[in-house]
PQR file with spaces between the fields and no chain letter, atoms N, CA, C, O and H, PARSE charges and radii, in Angstrom:
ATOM       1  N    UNK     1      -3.507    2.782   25.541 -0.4000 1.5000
ATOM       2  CA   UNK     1      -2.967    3.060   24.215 -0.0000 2.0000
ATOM       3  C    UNK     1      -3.992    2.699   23.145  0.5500 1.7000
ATOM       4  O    UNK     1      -4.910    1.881   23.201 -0.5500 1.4000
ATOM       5  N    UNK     2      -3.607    3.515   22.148 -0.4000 1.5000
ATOM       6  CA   UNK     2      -5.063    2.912   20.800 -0.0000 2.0000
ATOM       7  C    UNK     2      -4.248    2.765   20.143  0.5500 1.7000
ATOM       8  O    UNK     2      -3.214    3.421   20.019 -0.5500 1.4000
ATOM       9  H    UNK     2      -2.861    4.179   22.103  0.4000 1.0000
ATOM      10  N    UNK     3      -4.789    1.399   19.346 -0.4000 1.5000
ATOM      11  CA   UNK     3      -3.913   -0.195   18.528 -0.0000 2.0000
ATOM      12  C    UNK     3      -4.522    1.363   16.856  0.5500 1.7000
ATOM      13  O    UNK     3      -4.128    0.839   15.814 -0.5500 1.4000
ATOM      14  H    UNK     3      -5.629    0.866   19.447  0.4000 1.0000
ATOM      15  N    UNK     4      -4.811    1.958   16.704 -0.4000 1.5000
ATOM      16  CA   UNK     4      -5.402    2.277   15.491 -0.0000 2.0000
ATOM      17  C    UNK     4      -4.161    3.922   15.441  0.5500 1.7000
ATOM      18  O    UNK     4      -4.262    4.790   14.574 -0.5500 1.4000
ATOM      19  H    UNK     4      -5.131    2.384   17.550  0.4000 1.0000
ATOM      20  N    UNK     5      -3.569    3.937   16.087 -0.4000 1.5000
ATOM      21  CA   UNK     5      -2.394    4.610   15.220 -0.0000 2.0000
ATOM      22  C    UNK     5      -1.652    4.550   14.594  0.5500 1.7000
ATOM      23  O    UNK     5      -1.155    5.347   13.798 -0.5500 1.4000
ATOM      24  H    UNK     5      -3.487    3.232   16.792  0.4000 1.0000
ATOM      25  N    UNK     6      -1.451    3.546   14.867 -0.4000 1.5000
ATOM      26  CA   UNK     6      -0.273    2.866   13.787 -0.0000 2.0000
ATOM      27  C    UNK     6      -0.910    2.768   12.030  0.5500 1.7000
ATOM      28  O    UNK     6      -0.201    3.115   11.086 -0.5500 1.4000
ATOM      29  H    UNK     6      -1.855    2.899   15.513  0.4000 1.0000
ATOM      30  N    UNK     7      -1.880    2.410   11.907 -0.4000 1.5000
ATOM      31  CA   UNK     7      -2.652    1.880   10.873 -0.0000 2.0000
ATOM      32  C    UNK     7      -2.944    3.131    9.416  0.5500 1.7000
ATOM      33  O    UNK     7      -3.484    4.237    9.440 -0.5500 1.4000
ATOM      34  H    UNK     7      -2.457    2.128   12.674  0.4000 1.0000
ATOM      35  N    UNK     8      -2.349    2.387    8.313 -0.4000 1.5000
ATOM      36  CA   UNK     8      -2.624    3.776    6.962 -0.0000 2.0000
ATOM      37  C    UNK     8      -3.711    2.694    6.389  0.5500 1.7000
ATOM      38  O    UNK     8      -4.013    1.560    6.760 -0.5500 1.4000
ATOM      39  H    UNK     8      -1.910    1.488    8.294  0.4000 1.0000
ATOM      40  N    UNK     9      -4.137    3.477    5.394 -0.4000 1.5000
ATOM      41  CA   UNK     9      -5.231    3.250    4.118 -0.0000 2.0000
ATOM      42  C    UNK     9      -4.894    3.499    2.773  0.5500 1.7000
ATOM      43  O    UNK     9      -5.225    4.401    2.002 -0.5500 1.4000
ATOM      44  H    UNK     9      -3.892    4.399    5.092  0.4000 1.0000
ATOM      45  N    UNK    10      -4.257    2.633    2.666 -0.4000 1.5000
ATOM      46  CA   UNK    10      -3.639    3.113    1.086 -0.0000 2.0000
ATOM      47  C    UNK    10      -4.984    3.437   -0.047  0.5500 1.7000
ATOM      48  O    UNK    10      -4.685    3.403   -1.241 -0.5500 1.4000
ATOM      49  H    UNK    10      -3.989    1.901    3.292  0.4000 1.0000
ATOM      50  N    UNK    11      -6.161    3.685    0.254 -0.4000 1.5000
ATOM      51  CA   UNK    11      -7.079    3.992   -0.417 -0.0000 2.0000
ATOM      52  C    UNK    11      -7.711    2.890   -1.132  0.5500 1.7000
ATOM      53  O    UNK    11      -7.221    1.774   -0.963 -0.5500 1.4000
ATOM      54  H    UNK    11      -6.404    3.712    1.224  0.4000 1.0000
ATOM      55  N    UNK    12      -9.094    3.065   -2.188 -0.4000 1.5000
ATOM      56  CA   UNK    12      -9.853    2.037   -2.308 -0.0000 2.0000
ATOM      57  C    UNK    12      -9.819    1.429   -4.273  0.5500 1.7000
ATOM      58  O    UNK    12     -10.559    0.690   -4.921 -0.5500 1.4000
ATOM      59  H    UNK    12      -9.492    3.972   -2.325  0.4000 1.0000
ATOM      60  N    UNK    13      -8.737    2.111   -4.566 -0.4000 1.5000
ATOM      61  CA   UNK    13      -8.630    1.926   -6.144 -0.0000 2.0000
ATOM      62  C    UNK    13      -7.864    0.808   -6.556  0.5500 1.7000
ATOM      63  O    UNK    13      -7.050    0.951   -7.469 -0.5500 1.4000
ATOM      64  H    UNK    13      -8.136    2.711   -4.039  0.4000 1.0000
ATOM      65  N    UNK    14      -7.999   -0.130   -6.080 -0.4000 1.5000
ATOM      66  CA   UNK    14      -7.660   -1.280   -6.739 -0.0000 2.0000
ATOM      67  C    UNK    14      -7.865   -1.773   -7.745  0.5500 1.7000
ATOM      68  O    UNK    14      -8.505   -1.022   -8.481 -0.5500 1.4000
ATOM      69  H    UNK    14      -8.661   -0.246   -5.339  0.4000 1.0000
ATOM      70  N    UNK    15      -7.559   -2.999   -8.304 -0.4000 1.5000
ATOM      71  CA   UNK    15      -7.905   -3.719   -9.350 -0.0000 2.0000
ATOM      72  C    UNK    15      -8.749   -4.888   -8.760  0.5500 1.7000
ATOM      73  O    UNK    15      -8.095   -5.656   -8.054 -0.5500 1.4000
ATOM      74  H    UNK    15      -7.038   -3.608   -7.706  0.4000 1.0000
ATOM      75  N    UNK    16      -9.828   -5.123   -8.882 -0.4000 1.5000
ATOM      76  CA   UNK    16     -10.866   -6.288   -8.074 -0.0000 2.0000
ATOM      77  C    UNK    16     -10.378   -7.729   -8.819  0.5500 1.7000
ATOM      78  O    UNK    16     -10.524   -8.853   -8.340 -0.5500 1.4000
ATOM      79  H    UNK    16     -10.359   -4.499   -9.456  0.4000 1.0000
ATOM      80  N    UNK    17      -9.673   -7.343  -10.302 -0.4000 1.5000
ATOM      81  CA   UNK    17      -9.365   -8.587  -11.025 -0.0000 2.0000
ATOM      82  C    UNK    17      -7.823   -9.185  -10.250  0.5500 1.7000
ATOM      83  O    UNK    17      -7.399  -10.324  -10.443 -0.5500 1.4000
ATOM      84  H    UNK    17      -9.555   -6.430  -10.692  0.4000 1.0000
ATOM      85  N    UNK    18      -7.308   -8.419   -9.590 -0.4000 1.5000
ATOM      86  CA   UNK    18      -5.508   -8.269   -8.727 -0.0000 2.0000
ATOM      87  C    UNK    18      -6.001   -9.252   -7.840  0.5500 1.7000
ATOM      88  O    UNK    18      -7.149   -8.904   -7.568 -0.5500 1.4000
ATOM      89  H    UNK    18      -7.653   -7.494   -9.433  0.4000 1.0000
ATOM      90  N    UNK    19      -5.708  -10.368   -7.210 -0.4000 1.5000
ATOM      91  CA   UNK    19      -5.979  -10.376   -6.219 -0.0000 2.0000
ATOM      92  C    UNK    19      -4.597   -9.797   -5.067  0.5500 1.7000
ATOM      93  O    UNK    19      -3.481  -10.266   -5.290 -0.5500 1.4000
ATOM      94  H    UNK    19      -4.775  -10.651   -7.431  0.4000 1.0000
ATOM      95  N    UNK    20      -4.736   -8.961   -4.081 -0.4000 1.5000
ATOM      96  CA   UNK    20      -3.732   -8.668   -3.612 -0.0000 2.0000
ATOM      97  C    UNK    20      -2.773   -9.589   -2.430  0.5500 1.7000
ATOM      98  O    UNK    20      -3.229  -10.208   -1.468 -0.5500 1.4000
ATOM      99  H    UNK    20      -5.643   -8.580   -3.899  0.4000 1.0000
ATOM     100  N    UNK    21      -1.844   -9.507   -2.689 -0.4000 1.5000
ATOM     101  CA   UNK    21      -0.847  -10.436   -1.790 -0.0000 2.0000
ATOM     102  C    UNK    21       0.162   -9.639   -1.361  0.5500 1.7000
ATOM     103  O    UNK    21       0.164   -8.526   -1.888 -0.5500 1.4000
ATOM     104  H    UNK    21      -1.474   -9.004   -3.470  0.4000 1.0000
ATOM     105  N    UNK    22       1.142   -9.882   -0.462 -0.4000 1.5000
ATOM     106  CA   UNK    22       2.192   -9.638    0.158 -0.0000 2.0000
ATOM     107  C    UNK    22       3.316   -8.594   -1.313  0.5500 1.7000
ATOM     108  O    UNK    22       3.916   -7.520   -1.337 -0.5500 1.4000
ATOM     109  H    UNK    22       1.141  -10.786   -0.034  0.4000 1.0000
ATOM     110  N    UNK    23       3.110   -9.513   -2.112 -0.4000 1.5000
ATOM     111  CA   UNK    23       4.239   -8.921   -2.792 -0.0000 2.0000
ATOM     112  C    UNK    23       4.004   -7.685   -4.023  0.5500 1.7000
ATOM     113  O    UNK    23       4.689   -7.198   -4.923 -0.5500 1.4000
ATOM     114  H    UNK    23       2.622  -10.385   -2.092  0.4000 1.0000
ATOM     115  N    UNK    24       2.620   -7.509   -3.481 -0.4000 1.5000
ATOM     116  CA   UNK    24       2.192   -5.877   -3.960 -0.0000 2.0000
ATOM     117  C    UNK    24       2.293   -4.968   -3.336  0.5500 1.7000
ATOM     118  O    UNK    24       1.737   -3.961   -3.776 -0.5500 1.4000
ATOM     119  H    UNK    24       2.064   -7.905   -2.751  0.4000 1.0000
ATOM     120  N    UNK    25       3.038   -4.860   -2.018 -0.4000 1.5000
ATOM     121  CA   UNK    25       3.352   -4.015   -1.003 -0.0000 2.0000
ATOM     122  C    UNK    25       4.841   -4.227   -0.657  0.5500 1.7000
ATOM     123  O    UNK    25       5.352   -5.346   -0.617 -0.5500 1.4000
ATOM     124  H    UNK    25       3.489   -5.677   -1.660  0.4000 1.0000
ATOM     125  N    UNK    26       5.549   -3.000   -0.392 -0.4000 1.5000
ATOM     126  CA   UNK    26       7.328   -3.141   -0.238 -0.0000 2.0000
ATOM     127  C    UNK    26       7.315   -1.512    0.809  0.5500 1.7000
ATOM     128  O    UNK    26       6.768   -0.413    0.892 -0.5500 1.4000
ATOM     129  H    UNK    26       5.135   -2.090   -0.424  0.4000 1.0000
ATOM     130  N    UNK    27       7.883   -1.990    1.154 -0.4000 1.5000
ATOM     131  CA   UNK    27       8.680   -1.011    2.562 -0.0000 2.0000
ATOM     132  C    UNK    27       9.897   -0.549    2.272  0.5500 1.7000
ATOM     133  O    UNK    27      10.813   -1.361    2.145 -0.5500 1.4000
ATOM     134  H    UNK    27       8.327   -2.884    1.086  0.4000 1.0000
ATOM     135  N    UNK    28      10.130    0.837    2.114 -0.4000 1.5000
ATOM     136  CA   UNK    28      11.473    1.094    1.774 -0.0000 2.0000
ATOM     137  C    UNK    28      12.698    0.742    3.222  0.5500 1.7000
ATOM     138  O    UNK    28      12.176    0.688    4.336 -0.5500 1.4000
ATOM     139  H    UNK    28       9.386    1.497    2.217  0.4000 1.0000
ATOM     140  N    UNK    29      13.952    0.564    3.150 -0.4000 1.5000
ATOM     141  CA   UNK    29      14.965    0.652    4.089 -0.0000 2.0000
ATOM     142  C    UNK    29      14.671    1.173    5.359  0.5500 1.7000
ATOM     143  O    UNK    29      14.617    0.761    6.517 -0.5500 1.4000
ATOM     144  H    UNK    29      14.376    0.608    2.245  0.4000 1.0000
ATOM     145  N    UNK    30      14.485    2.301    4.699 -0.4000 1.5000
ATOM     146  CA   UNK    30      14.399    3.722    6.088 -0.0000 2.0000
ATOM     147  C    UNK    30      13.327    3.482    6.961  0.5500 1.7000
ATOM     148  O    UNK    30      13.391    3.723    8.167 -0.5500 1.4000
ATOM     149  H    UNK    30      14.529    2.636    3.758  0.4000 1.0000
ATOM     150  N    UNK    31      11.991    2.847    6.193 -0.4000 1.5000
ATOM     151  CA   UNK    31      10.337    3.023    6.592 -0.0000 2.0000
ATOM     152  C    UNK    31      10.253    4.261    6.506  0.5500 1.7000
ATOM     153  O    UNK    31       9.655    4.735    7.472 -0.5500 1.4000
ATOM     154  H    UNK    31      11.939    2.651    5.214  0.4000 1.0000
ATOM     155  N    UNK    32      10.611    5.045    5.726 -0.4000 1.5000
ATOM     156  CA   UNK    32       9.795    5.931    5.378 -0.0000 2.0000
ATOM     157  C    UNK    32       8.605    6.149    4.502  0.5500 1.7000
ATOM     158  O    UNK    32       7.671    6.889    4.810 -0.5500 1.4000
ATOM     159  H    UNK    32      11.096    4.660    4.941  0.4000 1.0000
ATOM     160  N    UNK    33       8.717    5.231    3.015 -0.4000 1.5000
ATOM     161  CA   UNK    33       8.045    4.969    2.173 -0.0000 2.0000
ATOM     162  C    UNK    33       6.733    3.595    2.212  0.5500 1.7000
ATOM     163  O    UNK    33       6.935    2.852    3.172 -0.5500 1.4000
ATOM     164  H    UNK    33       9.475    4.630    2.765  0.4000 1.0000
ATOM     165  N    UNK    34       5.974    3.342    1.686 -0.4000 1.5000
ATOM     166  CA   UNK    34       5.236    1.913    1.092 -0.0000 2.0000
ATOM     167  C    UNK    34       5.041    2.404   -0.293  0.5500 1.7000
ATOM     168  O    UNK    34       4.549    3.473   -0.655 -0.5500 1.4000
ATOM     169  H    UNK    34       5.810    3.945    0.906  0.4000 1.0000
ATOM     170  N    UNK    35       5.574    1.315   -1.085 -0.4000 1.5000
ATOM     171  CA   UNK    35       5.105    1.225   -2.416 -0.0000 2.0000
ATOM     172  C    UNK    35       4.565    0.161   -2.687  0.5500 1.7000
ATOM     173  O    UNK    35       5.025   -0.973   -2.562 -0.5500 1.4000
ATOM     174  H    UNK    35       5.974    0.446   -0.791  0.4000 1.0000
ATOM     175  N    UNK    36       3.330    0.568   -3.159 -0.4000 1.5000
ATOM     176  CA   UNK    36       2.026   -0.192   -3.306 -0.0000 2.0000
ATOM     177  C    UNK    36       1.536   -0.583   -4.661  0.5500 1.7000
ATOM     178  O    UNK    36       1.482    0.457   -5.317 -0.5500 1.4000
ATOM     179  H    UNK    36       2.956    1.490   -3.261  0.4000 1.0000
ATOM     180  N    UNK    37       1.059   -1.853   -5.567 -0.4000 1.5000
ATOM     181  CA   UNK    37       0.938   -2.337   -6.730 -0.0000 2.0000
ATOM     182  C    UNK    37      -0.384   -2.544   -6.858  0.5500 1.7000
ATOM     183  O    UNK    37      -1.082   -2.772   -5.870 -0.5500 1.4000
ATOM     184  H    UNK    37       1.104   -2.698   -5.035  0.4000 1.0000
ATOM     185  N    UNK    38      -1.039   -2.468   -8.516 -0.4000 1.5000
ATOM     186  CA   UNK    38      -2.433   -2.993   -8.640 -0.0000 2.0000
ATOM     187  C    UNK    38      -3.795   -2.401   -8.285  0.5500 1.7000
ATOM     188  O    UNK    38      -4.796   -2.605   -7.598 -0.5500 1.4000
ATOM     189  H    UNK    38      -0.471   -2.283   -9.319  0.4000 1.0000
ATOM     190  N    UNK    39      -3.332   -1.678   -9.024 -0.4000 1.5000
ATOM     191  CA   UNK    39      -4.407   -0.510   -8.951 -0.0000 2.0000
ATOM     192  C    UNK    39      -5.057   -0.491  -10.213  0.5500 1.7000
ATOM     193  O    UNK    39      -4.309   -0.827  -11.131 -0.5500 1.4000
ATOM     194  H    UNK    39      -2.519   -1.512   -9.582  0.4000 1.0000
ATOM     195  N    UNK    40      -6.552   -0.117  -10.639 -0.4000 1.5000
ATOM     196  CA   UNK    40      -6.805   -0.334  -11.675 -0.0000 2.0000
ATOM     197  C    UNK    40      -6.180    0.788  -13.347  0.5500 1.7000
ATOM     198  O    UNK    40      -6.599    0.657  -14.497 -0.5500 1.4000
ATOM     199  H    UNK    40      -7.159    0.157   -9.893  0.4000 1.0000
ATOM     200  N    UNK    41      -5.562    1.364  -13.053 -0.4000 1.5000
ATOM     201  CA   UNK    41      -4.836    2.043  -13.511 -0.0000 2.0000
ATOM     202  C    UNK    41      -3.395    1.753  -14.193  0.5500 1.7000
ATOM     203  O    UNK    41      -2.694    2.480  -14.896 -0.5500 1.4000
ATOM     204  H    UNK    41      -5.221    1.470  -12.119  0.4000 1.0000
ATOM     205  N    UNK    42      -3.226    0.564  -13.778 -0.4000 1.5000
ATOM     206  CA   UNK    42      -1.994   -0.428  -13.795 -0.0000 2.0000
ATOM     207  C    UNK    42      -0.776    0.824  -13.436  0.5500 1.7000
ATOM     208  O    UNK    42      -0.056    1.127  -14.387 -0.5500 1.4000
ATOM     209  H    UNK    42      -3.796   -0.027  -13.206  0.4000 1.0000
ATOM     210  N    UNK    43      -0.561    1.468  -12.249 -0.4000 1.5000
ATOM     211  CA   UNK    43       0.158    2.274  -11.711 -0.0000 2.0000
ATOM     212  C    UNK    43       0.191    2.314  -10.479  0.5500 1.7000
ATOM     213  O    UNK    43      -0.867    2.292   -9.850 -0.5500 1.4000
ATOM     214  H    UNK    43      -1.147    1.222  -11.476  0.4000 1.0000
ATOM     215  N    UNK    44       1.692    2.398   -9.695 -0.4000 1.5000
ATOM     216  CA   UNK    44       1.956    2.178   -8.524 -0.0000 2.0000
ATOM     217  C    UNK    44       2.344    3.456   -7.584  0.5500 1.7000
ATOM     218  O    UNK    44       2.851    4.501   -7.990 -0.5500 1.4000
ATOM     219  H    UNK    44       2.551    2.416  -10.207  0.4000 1.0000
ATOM     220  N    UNK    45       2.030    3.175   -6.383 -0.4000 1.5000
ATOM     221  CA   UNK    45       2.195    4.598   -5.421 -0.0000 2.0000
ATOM     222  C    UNK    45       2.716    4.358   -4.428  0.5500 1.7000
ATOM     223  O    UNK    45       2.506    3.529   -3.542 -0.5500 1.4000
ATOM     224  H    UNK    45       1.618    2.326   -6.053  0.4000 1.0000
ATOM     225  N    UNK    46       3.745    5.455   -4.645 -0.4000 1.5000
ATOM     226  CA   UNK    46       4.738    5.615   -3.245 -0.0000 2.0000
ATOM     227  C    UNK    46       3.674    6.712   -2.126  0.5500 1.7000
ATOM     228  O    UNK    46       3.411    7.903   -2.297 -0.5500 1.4000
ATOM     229  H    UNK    46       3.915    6.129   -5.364  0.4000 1.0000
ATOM     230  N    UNK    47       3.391    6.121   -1.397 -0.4000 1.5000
ATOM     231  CA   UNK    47       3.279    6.786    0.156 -0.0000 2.0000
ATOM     232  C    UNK    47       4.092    7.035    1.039  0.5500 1.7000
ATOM     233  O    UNK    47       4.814    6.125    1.444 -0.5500 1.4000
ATOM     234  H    UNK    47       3.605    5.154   -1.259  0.4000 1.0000
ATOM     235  N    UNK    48       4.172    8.053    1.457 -0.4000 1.5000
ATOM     236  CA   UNK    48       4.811    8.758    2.879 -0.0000 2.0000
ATOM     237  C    UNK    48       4.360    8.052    4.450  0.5500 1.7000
ATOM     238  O    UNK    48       3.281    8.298    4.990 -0.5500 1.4000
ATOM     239  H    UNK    48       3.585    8.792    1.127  0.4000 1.0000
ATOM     240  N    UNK    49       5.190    7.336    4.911 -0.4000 1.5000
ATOM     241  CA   UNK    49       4.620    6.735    6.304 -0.0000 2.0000
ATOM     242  C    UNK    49       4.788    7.961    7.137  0.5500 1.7000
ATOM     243  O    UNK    49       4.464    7.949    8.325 -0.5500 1.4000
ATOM     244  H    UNK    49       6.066    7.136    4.472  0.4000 1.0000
């Protein structure tokens, strides 16, 4: 089995001043979603799992 399917990249636009933690990332109910915080944009993104 390969451990690297499971695995997303929410991409590289962060805020370098953010430091990121646990509670900039949320999992919807279903797991369908991640909504992700701290981006330098000060705007957050829902991803599709």
């Amino acid at each position: 089995s390969n451990i690297n399917l499971n695995r997303r990249h929410l991409g590289d636009n962060f805020d370098e001043a953010i430091q990121q933690r646990h509670q900039s990332f949320v999992v919807t109910v279903d797991n369908r979603f991640i909504i992700s915080t701290g981006y330098w944009d000060k705007r957050f993104r829902v991803s599709n799992t």
